[in-house]
PyMOL commands that place a pseudoatom at each C-alpha (Angstrom):
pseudoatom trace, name=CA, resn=UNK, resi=1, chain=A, elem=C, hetatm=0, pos=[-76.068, -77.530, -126.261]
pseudoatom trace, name=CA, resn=UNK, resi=2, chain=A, elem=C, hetatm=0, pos=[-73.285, -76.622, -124.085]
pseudoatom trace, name=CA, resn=UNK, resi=3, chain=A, elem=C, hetatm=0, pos=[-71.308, -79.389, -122.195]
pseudoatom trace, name=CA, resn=UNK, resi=4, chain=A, elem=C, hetatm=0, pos=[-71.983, -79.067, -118.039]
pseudoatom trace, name=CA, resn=UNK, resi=5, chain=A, elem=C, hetatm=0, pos=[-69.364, -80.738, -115.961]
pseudoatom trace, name=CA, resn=UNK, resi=6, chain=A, elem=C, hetatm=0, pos=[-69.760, -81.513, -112.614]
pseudoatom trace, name=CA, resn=UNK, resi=7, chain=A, elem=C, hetatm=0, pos=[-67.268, -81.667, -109.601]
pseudoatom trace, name=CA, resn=UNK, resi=8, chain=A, elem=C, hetatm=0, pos=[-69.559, -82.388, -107.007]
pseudoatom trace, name=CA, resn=UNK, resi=9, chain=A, elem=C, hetatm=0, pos=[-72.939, -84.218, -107.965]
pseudoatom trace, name=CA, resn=UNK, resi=10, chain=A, elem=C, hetatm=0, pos=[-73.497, -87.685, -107.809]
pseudoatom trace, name=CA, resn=UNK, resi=11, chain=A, elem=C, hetatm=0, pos=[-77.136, -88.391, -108.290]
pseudoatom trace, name=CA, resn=UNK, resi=12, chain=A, elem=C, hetatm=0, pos=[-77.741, -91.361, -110.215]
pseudoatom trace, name=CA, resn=UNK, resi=13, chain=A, elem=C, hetatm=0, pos=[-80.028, -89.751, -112.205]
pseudoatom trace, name=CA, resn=UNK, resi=14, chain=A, elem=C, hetatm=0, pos=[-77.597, -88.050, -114.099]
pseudoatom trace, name=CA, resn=UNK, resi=15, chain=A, elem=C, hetatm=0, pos=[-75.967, -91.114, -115.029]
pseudoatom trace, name=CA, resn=UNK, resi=16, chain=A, elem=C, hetatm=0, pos=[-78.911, -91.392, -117.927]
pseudoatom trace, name=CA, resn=UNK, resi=17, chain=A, elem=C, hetatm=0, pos=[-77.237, -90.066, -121.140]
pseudoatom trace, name=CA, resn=UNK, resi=18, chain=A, elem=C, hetatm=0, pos=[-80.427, -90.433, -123.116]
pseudoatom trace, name=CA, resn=UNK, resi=19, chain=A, elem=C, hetatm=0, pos=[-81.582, -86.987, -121.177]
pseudoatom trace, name=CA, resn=UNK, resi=20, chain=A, elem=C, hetatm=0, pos=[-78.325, -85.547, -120.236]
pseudoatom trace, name=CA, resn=UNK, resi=21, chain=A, elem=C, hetatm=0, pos=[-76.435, -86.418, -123.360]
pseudoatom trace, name=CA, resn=UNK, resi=22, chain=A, elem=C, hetatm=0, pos=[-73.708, -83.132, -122.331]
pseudoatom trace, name=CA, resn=UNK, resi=23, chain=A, elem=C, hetatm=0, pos=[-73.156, -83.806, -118.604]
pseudoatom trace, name=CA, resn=UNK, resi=24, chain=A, elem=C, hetatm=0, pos=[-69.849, -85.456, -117.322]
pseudoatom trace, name=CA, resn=UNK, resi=25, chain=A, elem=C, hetatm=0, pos=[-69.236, -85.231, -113.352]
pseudoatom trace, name=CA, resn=UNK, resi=26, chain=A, elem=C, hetatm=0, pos=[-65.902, -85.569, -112.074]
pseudoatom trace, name=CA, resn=UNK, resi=27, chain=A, elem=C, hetatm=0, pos=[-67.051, -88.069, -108.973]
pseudoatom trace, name=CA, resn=UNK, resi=28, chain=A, elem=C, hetatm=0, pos=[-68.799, -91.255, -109.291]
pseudoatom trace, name=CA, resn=UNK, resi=29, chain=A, elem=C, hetatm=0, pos=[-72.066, -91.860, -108.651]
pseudoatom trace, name=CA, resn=UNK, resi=30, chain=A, elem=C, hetatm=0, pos=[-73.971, -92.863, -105.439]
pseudoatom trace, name=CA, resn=UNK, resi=31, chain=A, elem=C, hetatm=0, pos=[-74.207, -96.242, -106.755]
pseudoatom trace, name=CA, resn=UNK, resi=32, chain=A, elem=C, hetatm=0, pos=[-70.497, -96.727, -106.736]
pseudoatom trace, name=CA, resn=UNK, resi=33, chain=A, elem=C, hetatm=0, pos=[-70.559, -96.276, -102.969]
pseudoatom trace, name=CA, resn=UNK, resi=34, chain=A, elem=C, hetatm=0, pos=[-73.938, -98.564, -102.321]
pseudoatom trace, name=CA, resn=UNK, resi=35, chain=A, elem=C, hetatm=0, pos=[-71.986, -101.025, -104.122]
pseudoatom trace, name=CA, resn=UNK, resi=36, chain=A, elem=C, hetatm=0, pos=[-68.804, -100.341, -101.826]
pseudoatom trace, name=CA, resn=UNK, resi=37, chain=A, elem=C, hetatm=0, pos=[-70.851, -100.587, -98.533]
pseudoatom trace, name=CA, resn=UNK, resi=38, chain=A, elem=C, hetatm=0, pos=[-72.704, -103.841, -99.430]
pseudoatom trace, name=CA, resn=UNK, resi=39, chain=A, elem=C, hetatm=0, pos=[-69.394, -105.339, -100.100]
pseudoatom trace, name=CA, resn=UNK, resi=40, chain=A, elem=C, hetatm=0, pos=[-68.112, -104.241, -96.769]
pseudoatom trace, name=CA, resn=UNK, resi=41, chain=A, elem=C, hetatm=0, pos=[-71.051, -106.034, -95.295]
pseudoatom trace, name=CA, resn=UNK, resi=42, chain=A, elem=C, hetatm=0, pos=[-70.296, -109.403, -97.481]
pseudoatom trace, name=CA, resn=UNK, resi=43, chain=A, elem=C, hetatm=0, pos=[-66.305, -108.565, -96.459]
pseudoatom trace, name=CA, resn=UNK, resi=44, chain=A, elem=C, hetatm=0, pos=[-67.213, -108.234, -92.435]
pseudoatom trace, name=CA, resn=UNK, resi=45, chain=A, elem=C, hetatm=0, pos=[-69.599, -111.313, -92.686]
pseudoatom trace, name=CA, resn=UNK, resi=46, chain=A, elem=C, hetatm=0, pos=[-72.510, -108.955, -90.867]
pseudoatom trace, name=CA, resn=UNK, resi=47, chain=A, elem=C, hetatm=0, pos=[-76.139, -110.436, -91.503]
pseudoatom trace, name=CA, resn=UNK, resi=48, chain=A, elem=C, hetatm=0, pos=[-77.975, -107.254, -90.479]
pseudoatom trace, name=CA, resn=UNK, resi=49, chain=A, elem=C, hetatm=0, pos=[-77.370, -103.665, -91.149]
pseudoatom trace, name=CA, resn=UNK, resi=50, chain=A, elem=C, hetatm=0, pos=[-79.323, -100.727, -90.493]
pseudoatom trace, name=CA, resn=UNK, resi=51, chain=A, elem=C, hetatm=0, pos=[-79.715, -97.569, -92.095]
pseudoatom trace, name=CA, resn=UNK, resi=52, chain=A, elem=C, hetatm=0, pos=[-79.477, -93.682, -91.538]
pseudoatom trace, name=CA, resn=UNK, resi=53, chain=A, elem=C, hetatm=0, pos=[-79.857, -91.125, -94.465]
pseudoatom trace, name=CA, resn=UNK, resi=54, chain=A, elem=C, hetatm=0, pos=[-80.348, -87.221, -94.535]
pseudoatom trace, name=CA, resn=UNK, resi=55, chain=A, elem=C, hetatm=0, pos=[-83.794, -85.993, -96.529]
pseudoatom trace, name=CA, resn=UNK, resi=56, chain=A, elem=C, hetatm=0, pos=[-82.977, -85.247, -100.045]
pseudoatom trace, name=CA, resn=UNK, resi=57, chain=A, elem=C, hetatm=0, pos=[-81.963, -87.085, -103.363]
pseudoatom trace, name=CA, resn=UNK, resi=58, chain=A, elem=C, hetatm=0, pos=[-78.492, -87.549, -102.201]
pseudoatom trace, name=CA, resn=UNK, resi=59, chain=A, elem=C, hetatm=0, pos=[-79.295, -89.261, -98.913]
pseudoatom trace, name=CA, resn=UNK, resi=60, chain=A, elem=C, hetatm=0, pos=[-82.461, -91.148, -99.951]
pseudoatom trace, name=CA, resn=UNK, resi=61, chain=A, elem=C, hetatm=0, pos=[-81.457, -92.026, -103.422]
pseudoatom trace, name=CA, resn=UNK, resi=62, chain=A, elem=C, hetatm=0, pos=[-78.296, -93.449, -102.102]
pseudoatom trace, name=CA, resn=UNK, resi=63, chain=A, elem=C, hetatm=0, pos=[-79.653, -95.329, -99.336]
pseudoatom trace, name=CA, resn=UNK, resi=64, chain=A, elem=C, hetatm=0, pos=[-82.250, -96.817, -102.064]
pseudoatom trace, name=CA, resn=UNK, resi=65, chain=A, elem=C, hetatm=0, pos=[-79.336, -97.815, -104.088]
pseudoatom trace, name=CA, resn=UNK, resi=66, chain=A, elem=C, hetatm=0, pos=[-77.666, -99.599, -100.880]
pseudoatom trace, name=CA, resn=UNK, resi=67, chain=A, elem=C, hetatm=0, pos=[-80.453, -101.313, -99.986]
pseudoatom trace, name=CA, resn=UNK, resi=68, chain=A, elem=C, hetatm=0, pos=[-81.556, -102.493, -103.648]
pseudoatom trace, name=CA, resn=UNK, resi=69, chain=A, elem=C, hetatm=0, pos=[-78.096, -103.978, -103.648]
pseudoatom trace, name=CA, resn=UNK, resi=70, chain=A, elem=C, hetatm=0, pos=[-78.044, -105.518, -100.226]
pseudoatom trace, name=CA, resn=UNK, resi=71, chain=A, elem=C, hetatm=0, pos=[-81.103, -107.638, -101.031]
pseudoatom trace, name=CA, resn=UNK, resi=72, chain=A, elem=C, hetatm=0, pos=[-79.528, -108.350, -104.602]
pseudoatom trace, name=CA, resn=UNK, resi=73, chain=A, elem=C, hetatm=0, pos=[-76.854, -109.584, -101.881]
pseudoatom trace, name=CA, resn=UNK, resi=74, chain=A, elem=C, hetatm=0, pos=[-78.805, -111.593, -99.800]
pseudoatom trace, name=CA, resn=UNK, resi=75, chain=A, elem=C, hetatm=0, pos=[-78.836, -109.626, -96.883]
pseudoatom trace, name=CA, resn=UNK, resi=76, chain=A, elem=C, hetatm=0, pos=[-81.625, -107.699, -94.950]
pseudoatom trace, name=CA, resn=UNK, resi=77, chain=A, elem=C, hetatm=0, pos=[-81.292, -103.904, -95.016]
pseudoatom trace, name=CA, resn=UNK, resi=78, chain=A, elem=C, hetatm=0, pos=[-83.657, -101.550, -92.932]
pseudoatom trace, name=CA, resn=UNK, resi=79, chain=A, elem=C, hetatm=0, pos=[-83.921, -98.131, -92.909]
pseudoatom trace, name=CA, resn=UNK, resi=80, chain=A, elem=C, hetatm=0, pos=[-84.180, -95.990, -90.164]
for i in range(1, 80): cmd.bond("trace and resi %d" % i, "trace and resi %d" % (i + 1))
show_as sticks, trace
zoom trace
């Protein structure tokens, strides 16, 4: 196998080393920012948020992580 390292991707799929046992990325993935925006929410004391995200796995499987963690959160995400 040869090692791939990435500068730019940050699907969360890649994250599973079972399948991808030589990937490393460089950037974290899209669940470190879901967890960053649902904290902004707790920090600002909003109760509802909406959504916007761009067609494709970086803008739907990020807003799925965001919204996964709002309700973890106790808040009521929607998407748009």
């Amino acid at each position: 196998m040869i090692p791939q390292i990435s500068y730019a991707s940050t699907a969360p799929e890649l994250s599973d080393d079972r399948r991808y046992d030589f990937f490393s990325r460089v950037v974290p993935p899209d669940s470190f920012q879901a967890q960053a925006m649902v904290d902004i929410v707790k920090a600002m004391g909003w109760n509802y948020v909406s959504t916007v995200a761009s067609e494709g796995s970086y803008g739907e499987k990020g807003v799925d992580a965001f919204m996964q963690l709002s309700r973890e959160a106790g808040k009521t995400p929607d998407l748009l």
